[in-house]
C-alpha positions, 0 to 999 in steps of 0.5 A: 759639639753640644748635644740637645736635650732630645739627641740626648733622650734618643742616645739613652732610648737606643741604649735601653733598647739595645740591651733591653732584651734580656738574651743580648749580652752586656759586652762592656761599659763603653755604651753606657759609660758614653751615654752616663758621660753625655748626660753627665756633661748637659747636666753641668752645663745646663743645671746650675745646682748640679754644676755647684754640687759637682764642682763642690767634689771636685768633678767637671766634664774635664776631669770625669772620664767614666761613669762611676767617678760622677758625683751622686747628688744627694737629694 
């Protein structure tokens, strides 16, 4: 299933308000890294010089399985 653009914004307000609060404890990566990979994946599918980049890097939603091996674009 494909999220939309605005499952998507929900998805990262729920993160940035979890952990918002500066008392909460940032117990692991899998939240942010779930969120990264989901936005990751609707930019490659629907932003075309992104797709062009990251394919350019060798980098796709299949190949990309945590935050930090998603392309940076340079701008």
């Amino acid at each position: 299933m494909t999220e939309t653009s605005t499952e998507i914004q929900n998805k990262i307000l729920a993160f940035i308000n979890r952990y918002s609060d500066t008392s909460s404890t940032f117990q692991s990566n899998s939240d942010f890294n779930e969120a990264a990979l989901t936005l990751f994946n609707y930019q490659f599918q629907n932003n075309l010089p992104f797709r062009k980049y990251a394919q350019s890097e060798r980098k796709s939603p299949l190949l990309v399985k945590k935050w930090e091996d998603i392309p940076l674009m340079p701008i």
